[in-house]
C-alpha positions in Angstrom: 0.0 0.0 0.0 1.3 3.7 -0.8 0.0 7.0 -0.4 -0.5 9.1 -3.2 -1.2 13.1 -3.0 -4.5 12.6 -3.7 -4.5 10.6 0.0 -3.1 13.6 1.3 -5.0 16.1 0.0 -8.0 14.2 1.3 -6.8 14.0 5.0 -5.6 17.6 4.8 -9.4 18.7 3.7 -10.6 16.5 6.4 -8.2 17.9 8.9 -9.2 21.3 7.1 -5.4 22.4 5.9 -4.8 24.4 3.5 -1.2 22.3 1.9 1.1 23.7 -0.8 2.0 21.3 -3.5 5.8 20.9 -2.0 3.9 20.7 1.2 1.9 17.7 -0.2 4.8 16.1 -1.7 6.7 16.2 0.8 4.0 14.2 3.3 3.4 11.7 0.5 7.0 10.9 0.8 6.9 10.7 4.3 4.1 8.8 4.6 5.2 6.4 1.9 8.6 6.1 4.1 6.2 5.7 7.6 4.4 2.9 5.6 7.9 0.7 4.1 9.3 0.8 8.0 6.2 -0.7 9.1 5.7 -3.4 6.7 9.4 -4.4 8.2 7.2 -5.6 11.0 5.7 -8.4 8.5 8.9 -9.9 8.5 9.3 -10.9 11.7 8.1 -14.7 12.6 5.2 -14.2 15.6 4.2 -17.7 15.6 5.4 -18.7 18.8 4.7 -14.8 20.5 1.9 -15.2 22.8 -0.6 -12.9 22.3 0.0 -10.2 25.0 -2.0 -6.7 26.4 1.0 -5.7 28.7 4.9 -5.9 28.2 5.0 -7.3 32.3 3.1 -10.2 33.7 1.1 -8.6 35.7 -2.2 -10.4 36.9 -3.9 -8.0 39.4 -3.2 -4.8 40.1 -5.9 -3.8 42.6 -5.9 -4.5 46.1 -8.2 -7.2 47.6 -11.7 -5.6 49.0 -11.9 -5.9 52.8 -14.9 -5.3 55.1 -14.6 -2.8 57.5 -16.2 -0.9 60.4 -17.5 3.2 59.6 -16.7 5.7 61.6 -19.2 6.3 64.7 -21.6 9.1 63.3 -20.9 11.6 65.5 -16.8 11.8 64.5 -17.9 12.0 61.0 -20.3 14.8 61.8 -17.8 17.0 63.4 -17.0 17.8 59.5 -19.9 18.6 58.4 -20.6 22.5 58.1 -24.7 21.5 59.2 -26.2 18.7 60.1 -30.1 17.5 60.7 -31.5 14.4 62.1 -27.6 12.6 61.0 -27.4 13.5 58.1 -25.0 16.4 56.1 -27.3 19.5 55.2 -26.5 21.8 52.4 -28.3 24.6 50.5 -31.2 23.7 47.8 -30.3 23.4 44.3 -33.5 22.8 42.9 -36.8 25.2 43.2 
């Protein structure tokens, strides 16, 4: 597969550029070389390359969920700027 300046001109009307014809030649060409490096990569032999979704081995990265007690409600109160009946009171939002 190559890239030809018509390719270019389409992704620089997509990407809404306005591209001079050097400018245009001058991303085919680098395109075109982008392209060649990576068809390098169809060389190599993958056959026995596991598929992977991370370079390290690594299983679990979250810790384990564990139970635990609150806080007695009347600690966690002494943060709260007003309170009613237990609960945190703020200022309407709604009408």
């Amino acid at each position: 597969m190559s890239i030809t300046i018509k390719d270019v001109e389409h992704v620089a009307n997509l990407a809404r550029l306005s591209l001079s014809e050097t400018e245009k030649e001058q991303f085919t060409g680098q395109l075109n070389a982008i392209l060649k490096y990576a068809e390098k990569l169809n060389e190599l032999d993958t056959a026995d390359v596991a598929p992977t979704t991370h370079v390290l081995p690594i299983t679990n990265v979250m810790r384990a969920d564990e139970a635990k007690t609150s806080a007695p409600l009347e600690k966690v109160m002494l943060n709260a700027p007003d309170e009613e009946d237990g609960q945190f009171k703020v200022p309407a939002v709604l009408e």
